[in-house]
C-alpha positions as a Markdown table, in Angstrom:
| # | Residue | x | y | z |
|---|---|---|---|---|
| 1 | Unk | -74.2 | -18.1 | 28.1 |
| 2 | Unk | -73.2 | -21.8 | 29.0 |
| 3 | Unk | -72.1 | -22.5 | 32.7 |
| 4 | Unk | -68.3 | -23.7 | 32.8 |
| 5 | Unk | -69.3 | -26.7 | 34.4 |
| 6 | Unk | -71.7 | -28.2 | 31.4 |
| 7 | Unk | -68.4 | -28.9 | 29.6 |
| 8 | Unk | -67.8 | -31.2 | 32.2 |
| 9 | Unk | -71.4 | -33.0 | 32.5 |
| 10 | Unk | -70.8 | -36.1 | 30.1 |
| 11 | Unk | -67.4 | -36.7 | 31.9 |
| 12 | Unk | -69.6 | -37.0 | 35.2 |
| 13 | Unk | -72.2 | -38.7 | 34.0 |
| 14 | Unk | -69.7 | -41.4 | 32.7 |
| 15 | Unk | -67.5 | -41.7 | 35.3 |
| 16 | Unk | -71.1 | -42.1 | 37.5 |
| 17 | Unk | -71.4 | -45.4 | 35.6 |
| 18 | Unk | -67.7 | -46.4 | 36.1 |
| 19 | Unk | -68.4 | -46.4 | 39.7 |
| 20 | Unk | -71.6 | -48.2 | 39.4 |
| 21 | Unk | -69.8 | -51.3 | 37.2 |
| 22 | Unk | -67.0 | -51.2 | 40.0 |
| 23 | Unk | -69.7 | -51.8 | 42.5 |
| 24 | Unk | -70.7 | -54.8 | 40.5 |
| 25 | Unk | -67.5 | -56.6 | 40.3 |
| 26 | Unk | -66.1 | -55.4 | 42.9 |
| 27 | Unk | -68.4 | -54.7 | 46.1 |
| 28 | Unk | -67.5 | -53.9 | 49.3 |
| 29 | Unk | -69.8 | -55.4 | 52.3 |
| 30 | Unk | -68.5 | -52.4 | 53.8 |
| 31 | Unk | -70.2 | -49.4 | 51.1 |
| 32 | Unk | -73.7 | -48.7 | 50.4 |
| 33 | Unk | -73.0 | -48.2 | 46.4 |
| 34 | Unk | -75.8 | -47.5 | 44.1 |
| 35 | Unk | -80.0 | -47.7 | 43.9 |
| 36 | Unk | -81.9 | -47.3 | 40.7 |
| 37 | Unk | -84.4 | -44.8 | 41.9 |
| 38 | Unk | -81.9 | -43.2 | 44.2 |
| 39 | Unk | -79.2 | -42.5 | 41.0 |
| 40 | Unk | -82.1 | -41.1 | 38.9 |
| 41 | Unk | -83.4 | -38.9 | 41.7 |
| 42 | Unk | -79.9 | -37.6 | 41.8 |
| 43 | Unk | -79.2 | -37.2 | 38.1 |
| 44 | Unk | -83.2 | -35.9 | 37.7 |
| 45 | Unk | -81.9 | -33.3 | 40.4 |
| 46 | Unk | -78.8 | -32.3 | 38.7 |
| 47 | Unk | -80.9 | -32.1 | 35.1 |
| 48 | Unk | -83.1 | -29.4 | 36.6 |
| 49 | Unk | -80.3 | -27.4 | 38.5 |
| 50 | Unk | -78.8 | -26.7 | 35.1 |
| 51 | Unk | -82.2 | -25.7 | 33.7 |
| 52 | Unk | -82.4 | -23.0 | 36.3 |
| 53 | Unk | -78.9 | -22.1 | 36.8 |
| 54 | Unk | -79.0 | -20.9 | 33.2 |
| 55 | Unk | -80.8 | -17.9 | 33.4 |
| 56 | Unk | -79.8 | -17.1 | 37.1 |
| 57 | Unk | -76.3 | -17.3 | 35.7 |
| 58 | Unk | -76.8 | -14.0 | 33.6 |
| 59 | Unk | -78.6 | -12.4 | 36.5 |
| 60 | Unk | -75.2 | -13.6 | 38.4 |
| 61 | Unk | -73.0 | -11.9 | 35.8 |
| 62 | Unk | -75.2 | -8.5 | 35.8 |
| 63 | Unk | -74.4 | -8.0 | 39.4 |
| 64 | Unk | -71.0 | -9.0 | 39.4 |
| 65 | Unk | -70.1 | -7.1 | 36.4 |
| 66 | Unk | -72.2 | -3.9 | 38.4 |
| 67 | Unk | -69.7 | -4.5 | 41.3 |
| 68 | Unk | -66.8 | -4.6 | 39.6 |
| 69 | Unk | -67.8 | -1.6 | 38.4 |
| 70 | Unk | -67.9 | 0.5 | 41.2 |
| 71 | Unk | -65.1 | -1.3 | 42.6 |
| 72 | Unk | -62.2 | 0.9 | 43.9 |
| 73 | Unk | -59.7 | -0.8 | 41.8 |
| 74 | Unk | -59.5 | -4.0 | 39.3 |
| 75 | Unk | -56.8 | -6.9 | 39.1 |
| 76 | Unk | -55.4 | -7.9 | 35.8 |
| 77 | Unk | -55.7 | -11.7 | 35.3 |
| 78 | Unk | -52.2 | -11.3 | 33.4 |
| 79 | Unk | -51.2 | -11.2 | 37.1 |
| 80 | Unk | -50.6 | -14.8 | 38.8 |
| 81 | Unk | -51.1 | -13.1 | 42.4 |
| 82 | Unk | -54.6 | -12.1 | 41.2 |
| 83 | Unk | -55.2 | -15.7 | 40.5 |
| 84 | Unk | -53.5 | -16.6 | 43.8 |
| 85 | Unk | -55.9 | -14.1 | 45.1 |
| 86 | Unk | -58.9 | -15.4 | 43.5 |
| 87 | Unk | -58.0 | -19.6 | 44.3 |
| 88 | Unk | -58.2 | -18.6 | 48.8 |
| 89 | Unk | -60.8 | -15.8 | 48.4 |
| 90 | Unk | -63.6 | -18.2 | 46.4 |
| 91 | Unk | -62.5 | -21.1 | 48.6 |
| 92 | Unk | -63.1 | -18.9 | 51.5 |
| 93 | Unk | -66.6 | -17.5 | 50.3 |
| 94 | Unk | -67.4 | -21.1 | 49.6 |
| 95 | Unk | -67.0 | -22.1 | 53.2 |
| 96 | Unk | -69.0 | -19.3 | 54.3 |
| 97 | Unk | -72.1 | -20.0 | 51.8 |
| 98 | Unk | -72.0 | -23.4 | 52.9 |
| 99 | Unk | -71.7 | -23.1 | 56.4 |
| 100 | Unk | -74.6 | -20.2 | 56.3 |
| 101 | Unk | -76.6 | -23.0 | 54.0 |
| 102 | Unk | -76.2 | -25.5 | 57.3 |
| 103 | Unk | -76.8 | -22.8 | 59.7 |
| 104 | Unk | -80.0 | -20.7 | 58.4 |
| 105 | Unk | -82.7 | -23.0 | 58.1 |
| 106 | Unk | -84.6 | -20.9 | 55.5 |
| 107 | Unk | -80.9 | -21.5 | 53.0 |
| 108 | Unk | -80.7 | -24.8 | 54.5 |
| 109 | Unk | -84.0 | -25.6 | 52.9 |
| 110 | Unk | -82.0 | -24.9 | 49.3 |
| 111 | Unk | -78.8 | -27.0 | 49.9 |
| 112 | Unk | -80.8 | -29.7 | 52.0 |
| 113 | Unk | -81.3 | -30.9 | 48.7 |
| 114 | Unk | -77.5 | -31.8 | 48.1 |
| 115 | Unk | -77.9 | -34.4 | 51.5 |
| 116 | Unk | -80.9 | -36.1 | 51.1 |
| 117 | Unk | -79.6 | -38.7 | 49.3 |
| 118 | Unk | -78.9 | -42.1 | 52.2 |
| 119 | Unk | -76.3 | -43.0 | 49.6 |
| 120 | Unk | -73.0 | -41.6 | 49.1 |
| 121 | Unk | -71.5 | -42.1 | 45.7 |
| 122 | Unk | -70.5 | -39.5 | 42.6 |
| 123 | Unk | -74.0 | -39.9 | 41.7 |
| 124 | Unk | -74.8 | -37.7 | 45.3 |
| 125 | Unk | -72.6 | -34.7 | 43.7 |
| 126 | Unk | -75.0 | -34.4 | 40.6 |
| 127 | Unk | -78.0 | -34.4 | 43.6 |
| 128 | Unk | -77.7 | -30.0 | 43.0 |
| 129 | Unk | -80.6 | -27.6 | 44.4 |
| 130 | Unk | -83.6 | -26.1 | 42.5 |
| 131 | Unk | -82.8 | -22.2 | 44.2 |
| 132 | Unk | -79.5 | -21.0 | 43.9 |
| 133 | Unk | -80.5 | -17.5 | 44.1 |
| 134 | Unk | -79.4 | -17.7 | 47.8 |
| 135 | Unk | -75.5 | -17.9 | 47.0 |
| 136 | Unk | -75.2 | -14.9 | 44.8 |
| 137 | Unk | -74.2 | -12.5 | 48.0 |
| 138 | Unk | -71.2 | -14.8 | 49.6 |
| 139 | Unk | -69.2 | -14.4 | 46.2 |
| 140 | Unk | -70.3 | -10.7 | 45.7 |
| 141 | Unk | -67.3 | -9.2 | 48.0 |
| 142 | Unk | -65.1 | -10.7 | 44.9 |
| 143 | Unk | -66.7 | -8.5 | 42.7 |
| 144 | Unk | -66.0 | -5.6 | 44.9 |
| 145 | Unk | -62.1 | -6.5 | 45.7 |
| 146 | Unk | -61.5 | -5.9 | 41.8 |
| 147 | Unk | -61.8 | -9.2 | 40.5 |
| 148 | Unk | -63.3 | -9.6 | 36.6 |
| 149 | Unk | -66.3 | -11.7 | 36.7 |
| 150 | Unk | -65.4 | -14.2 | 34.5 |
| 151 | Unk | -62.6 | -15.3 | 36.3 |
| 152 | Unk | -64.7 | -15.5 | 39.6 |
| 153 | Unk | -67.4 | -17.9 | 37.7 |
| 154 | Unk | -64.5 | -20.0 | 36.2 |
| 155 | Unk | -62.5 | -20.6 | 39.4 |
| 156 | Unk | -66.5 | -21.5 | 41.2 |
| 157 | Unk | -66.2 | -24.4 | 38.3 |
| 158 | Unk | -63.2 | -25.2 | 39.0 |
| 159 | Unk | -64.0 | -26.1 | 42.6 |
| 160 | Unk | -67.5 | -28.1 | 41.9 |
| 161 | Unk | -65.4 | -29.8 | 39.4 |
| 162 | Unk | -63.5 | -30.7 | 42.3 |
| 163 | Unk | -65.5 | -31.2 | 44.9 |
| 164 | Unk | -67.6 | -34.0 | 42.5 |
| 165 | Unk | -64.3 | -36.3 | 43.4 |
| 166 | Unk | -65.1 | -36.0 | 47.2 |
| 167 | Unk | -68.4 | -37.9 | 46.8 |
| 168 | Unk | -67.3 | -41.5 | 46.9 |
| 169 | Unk | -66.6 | -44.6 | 48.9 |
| 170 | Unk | -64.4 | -46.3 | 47.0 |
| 171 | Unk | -61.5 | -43.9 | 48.2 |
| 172 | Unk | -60.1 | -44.7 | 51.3 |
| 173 | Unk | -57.8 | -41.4 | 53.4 |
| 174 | Unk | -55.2 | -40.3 | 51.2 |
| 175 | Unk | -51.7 | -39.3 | 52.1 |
| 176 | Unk | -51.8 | -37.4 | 55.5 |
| 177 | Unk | -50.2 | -34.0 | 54.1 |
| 178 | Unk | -53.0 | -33.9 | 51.6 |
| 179 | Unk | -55.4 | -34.7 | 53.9 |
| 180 | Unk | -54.4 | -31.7 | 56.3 |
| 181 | Unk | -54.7 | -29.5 | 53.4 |
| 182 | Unk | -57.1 | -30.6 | 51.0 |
| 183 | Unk | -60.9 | -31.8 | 51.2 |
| 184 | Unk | -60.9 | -35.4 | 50.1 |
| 185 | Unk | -63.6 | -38.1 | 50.1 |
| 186 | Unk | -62.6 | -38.7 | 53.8 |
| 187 | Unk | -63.5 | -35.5 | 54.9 |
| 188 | Unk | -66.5 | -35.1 | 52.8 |
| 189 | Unk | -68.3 | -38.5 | 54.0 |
| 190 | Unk | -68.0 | -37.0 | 57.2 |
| 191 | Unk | -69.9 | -33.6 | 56.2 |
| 192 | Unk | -72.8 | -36.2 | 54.6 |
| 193 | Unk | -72.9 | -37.8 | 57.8 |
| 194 | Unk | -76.2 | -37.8 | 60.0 |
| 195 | Unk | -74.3 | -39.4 | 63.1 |
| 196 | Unk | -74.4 | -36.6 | 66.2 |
| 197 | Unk | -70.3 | -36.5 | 66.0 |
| 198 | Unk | -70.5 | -35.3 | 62.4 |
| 199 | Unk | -73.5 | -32.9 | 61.8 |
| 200 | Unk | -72.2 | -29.2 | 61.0 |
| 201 | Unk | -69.0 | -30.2 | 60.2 |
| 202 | Unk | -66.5 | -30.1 | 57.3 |
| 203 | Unk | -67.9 | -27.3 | 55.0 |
| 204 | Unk | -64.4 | -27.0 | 52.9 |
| 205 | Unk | -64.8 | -27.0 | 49.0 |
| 206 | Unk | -61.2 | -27.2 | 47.9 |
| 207 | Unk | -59.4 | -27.0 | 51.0 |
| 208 | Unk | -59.7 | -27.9 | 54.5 |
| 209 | Unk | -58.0 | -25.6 | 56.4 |
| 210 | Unk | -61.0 | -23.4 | 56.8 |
| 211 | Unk | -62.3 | -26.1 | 58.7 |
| 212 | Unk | -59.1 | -26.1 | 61.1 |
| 213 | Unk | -59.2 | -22.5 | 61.5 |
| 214 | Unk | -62.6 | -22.3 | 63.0 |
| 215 | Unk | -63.1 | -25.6 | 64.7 |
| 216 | Unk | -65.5 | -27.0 | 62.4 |
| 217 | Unk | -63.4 | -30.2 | 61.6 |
| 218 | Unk | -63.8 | -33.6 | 62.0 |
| 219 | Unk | -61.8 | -36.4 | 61.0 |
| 220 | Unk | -63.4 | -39.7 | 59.6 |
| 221 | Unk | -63.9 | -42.3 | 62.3 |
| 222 | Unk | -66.9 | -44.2 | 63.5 |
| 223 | Unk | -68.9 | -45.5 | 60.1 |
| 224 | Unk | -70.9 | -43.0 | 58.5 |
| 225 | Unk | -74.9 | -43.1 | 58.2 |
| 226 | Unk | -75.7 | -40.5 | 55.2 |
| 227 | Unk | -79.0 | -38.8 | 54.8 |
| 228 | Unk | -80.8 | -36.4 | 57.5 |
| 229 | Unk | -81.5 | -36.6 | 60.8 |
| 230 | Unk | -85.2 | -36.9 | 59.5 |
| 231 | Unk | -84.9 | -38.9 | 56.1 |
| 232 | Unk | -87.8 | -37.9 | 53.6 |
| 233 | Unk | -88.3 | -40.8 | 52.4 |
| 234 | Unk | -89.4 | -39.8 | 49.0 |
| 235 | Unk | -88.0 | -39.8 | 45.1 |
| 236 | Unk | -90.0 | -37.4 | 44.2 |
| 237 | Unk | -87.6 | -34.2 | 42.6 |
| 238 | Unk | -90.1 | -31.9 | 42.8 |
| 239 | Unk | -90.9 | -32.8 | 46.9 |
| 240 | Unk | -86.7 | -33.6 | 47.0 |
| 241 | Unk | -86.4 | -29.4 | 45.9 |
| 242 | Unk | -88.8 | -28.0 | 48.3 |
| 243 | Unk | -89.8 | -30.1 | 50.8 |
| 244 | Unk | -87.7 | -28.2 | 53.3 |
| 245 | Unk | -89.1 | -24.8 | 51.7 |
| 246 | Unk | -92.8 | -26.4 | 52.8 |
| 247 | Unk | -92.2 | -27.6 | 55.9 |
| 248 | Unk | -90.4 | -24.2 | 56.9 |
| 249 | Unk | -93.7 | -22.6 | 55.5 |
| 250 | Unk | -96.2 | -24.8 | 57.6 |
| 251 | Unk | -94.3 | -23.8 | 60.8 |
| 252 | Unk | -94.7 | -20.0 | 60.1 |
| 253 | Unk | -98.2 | -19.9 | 59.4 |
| 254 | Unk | -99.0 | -21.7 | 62.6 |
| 255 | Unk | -96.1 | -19.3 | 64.7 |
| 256 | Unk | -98.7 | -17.1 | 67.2 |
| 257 | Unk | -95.2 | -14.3 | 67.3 |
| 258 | Unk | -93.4 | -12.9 | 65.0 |
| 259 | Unk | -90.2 | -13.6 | 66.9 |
| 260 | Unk | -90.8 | -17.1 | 66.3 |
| 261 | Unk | -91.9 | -17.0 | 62.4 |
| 262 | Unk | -88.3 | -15.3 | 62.6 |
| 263 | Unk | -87.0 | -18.1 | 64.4 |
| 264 | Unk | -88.4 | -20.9 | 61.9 |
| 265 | Unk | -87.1 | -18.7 | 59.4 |
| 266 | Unk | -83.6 | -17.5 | 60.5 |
| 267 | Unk | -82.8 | -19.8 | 63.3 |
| 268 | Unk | -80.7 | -23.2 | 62.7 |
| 269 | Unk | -82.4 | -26.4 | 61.4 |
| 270 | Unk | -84.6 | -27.7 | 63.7 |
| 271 | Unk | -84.9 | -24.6 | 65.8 |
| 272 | Unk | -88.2 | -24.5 | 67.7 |
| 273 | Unk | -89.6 | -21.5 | 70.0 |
| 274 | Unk | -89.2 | -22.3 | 73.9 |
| 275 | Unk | -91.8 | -23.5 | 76.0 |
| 276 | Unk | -93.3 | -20.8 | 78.0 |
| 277 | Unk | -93.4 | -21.7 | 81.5 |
């Protein structure tokens, strides 16, 4: 079974290096554009996400297909209201894996991966985690609501297939209408931000209205500075994938409660125990 999204690949990976050559006659004072080592950590990371999404993407199917199942009813895809459907639910289980991924430090340690670049270009989107077993639940309701599997996977490759537009500079705010509506690379930058005003902010895939809805927007303003709050300071893919899985490790092992191994585990990003007075 081939992912959707591998069709896609050598249309990325080109349009990578149109960006890069656009950089080099036409730069911009004002954008970060491309590093050797940083573009080959990102395409390095994107190589091996494939590798591994591969087999995890029968396991996906398997208990999709056993949902579906036992589902109280199915939609026919001959039905554009099942599609219609499909389009708000996946965009809406997107913005709740990736707001859980920000929120949880022990899934932040998977998608931390995706923002550890300090560069912000198309080759960032192809910068894809090692562990993607942590967002089978969030589109697992799908399943249950009636809808085939196939069309759930397809319309999840639709929107990375989307979402690898958002990842550039070179695309200044579009028209305001689509901007209220849509993600676009304005509203993305600002998720890739490491400034206070923009952390936690802007988890859309496809649309932004999510984002509206429960105050977790923010529009562009004040220059962005990508990266984490903590940069890693490393091209290393194996220490880029699990870092974050190590460093959540280390601070169990030395926890002296088990409320607090829970807290390094299940709290937000940078969640520490409080001092006892």
């Amino acid at each position: 079974m081939i992912p959707a999204v591998v069709y896609a690949i050598p249309a990325f990976v080109l349009l990578v290096a149109v960006e890069a050559l656009s950089y080099r006659f036409l730069p911009d004072d004002d954008e970060r554009g491309y590093a050797l080592r940083d573009t080959v950590t990102s395409m390095s990371m994107g190589a091996g996400s494939q590798v591994i999404a591969a087999p995890w993407k029968v396991v996906t199917v398997l208990v999709y297909a056993a949902a579906f199942t036992v589902a109280p009813w199915h939609l026919s895809p001959s039905s554009g209201w099942t599609w219609v459907l499909l389009f708000f639910a996946e965009d809406l289980a997107y913005y709740a894996f990736h707001r859980a991924h920000h929120r949880v430090r022990v899934l932040w340690a998977s998608h931390v991966v995706h923002h550890s670049s300090v560069r912000f270009n198309l080759s960032t989107a192809l910068r894809q985690s090692w562990t993607p077993m942590t967002g089978l639940p969030f589109w697992l309701p799908l399943a249950l609501l009636g809808i085939p599997p196939w069309m759930i996977l397809l319309e999840q490759a639709v929107s990375l297939a989307y979402q690898f537009f958002l990842h550039t500079e070179r695309v200044d705010k579009l028209w305001r209408p689509v901007e209220a509506f849509f993600n676009t690379p304005s509203h993305h930058r600002v998720h890739h931000g490491s400034n206070n005003v923009y952390l936690d902010r802007n988890y859309g895939g496809i649309l932004i209205v999510w984002d509206r809805l429960f105050r977790t927007f923010e529009p562009e303003g004040e220059r962005v500075v990508y990266g984490l709050t903590k940069n890693i300071g490393t091209h290393n893919p194996l220490r880029v994938a699990f870092h974050e899985f190590a460093a959540a490790w280390r601070d169990v092992r030395t926890a002296r409660r088990w409320r607090d191994r829970a807290g390094y585990l299940f709290g937000p990003p940078g969640w520490a125990p409080r001092a006892e007075g």
